[in-house]
C-alpha positions in Angstrom: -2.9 3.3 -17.5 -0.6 -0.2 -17.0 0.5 -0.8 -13.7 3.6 -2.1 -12.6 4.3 -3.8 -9.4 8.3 -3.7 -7.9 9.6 -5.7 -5.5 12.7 -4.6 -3.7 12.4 -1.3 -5.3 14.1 1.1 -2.3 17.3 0.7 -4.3 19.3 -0.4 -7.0 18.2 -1.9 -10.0 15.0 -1.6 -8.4 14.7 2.0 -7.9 15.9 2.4 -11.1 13.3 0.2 -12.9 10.9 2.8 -10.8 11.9 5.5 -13.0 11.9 3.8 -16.0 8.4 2.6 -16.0 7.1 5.0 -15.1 9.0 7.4 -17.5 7.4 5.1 -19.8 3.8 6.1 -19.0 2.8 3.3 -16.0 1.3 3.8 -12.8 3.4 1.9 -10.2 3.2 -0.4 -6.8 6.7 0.3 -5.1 7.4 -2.8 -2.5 10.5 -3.0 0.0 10.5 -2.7 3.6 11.5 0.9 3.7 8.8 2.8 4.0 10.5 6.3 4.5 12.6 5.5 1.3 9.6 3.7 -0.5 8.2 7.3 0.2 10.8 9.3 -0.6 11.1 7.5 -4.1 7.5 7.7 -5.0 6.7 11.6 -4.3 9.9 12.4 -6.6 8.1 10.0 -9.4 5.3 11.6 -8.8 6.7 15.1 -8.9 9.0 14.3 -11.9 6.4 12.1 -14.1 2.9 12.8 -12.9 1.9 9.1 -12.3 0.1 7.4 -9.4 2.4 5.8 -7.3 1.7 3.2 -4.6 4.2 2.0 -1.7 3.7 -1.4 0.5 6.1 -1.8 2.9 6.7 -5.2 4.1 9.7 -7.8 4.3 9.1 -10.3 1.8 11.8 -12.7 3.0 9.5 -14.4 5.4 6.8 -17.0 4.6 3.7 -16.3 3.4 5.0 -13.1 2.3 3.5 -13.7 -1.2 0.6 -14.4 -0.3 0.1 -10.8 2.4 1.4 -8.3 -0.5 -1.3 -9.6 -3.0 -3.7 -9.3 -0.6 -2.5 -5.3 -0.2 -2.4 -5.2 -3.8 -6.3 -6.3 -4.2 -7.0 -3.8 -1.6 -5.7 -1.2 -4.2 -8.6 -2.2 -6.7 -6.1 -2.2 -9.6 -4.8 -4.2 -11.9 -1.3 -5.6 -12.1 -0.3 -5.4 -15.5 3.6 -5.8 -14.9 5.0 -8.1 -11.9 8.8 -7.1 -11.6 10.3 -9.8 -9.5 13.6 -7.8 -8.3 13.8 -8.8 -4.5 16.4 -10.7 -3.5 20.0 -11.0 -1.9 23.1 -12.6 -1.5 26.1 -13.3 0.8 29.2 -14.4 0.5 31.9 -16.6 2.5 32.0 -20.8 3.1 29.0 -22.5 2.9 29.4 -24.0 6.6 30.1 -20.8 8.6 26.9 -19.2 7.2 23.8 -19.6 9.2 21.2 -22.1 8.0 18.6 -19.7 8.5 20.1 -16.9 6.8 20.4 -19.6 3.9 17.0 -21.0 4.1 15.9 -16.8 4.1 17.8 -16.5 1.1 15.8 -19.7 -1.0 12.8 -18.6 0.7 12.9 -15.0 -1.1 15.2 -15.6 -4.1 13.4 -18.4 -4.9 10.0 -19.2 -3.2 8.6 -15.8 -2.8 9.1 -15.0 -6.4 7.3 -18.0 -7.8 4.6 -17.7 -5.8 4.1 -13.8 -6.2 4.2 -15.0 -10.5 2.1 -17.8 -9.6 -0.8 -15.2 -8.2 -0.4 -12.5 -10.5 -0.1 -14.8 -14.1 -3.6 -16.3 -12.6 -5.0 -12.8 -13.2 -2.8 -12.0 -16.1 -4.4 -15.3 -17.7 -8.0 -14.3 -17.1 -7.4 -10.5 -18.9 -4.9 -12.8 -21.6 -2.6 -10.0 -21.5 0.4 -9.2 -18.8 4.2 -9.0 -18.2 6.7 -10.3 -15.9 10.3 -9.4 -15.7 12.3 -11.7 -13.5 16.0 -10.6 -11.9 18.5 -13.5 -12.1 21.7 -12.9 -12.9 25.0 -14.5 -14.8 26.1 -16.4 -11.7 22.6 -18.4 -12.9 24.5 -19.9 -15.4 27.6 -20.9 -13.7 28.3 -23.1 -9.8 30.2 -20.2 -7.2 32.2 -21.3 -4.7 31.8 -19.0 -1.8 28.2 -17.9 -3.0 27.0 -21.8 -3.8 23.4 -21.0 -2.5 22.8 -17.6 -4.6 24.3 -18.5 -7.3 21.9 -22.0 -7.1 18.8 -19.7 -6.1 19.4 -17.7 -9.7 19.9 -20.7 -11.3 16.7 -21.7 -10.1 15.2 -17.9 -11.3 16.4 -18.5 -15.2 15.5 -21.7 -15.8 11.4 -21.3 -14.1 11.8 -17.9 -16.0 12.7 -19.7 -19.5 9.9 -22.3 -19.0 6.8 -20.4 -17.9 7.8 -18.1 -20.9 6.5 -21.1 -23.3 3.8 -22.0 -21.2 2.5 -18.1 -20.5 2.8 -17.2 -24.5 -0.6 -18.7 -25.4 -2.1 -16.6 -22.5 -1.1 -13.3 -24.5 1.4 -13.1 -20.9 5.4 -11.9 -21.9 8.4 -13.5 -19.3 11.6 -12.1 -19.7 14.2 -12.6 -17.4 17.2 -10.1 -16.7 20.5 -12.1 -15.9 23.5 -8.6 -15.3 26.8 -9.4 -14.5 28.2 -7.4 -11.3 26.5 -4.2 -11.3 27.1 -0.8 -9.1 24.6 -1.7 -6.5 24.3 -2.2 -2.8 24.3 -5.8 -3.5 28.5 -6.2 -2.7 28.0 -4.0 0.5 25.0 -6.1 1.6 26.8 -9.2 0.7 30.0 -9.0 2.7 32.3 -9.1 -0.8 33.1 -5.3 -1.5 36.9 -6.1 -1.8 36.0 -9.3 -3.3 37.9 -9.5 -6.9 34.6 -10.0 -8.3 33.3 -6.2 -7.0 36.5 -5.0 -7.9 36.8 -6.1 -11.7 36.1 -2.9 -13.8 36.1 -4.6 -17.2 32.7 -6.2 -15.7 31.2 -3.9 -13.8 28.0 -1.9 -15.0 26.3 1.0 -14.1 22.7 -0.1 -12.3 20.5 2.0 -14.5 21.4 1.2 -18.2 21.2 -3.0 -16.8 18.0 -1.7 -15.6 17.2 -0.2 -18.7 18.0 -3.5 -20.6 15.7 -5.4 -18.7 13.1 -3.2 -19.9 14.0 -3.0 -23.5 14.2 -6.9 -23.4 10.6 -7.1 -22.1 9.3 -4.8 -24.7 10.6 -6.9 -27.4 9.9 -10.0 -25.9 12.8 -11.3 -25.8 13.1 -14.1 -23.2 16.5 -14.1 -21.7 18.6 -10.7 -21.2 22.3 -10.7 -20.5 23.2 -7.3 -19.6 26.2 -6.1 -21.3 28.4 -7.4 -24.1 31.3 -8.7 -21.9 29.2 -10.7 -19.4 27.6 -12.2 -22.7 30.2 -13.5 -24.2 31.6 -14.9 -20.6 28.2 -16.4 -19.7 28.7 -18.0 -23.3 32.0 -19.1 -22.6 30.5 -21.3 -19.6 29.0 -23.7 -22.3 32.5 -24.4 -23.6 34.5 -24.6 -21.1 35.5 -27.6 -18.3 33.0 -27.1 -15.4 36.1 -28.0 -13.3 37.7 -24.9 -14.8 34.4 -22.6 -13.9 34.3 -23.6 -10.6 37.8 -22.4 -10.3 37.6 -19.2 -11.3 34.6 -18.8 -9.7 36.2 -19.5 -6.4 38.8 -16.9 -6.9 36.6 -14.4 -7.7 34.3 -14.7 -5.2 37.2 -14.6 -2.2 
């Protein structure tokens, strides 16, 4: 049976990518650093799909992070035949009254942690010529956000490494998609600080976490590199190409206060 490895997978999109691989016949490794909900997750998998089920709890926002949970996975003596990079967070407010460590955490596990987790499990992937990875940007990846400069830089960062080690992996029989949703019903605005935000609060935009979760999936399956969740957020994450960046920012900045 393929395995799947999830990172941030307590909640959210990435409990709901839980259920959908493993609906769709993998075993999984479930990583967050909720154990008890980690736990809680994996014996109703288990109960509702009959698949093996793995938990690791650890915080991967901290250095060297990577490099511990592949170590843990080894000691599972399985292969990883699906690396979803879902792990990350945001905050919002000015730039100067965050906290440079809280920034610096965000780079380290946006952006750090998940090219090094890719780095260490395409290695393998390239040896068996076979594998997946599904990465989590987002739309704000293809737009500047006042308010949110650092996350929305960080995804940025997530689509465009996503984009190019998709040419470079194909030879390696190895399949990179990456997932950008729009806002999504997730504790993401709760964790960020922005739940009366106009952005949170913009109905026309906001999705459901499981069908964006669902999209991801279906986009990986069919290969298909990039994956804009929903038809609203495409056609406004299109819009960015044609419109004055001076204009983007702007509306960013509203929507993000």
């Amino acid at each position: 049976m393929p395995t799947a490895l999830i990172t941030g997978a307590s909640l959210g999109l990435g409990k709901d990518f839980a259920d959908i691989f493993a609906k769709a016949g993998y075993d999984l490794i479930l990583v967050a650093r909720s154990k008890d909900k980690l736990e809680a997750i994996a014996n109703d998998l288990i109960a509702k799909y009959s698949k093996k089920v793995s938990v690791i709890a650890k915080d991967l926002s901290k250095p060297g992070a990577a490099k511990e949970l592949w170590a843990s996975v080894a000691g599972l003596k399985t292969d990883v035949d699906c690396l979803v990079n879902n792990a990350g967070f945001g905050s919002n407010g000015p730039f100067l009254e965050s906290t440079f460590e809280k920034e610096s955490e965000m780079i380290q596990l946006n952006v750090n942690f998940l090219v090094e987790l890719s780095y260490l499990a395409a290695q393998k992937m390239k040896e068996r010529k076979s594998g997946e990875i599904l990465n989590v940007a987002s739309t704000a990846g293809f737009q500047p956000g006042p308010f949110m400069s650092n996350y929305y830089a960080t995804k940025a960062y997530v689509l465009s490494f996503s984009e190019g080690i998709s040419e470079e992996f194909s030879p390696y029989g190895i399949t990179v998609s990456v997932l950008c949703p729009g806002p999504t019903k997730t504790e993401f605005f709760k964790n960020a600080d922005m739940k009366d935000s106009k952005l949170a609060k913009s109905r026309f935009l906001i999705m459901d976490s499981y069908p964006v979760a669902q999209a991801g999936f279906n986009a990986l399956k069919a290969k298909q590199t990039v994956k804009i969740a929903g038809f609203m957020n495409f056609l406004l994450a299109q819009s960015i190409r044609f419109s004055p960046r001076f204009m983007i920012r702007k509306i960013a900045k509203i929507l993000n206060q």
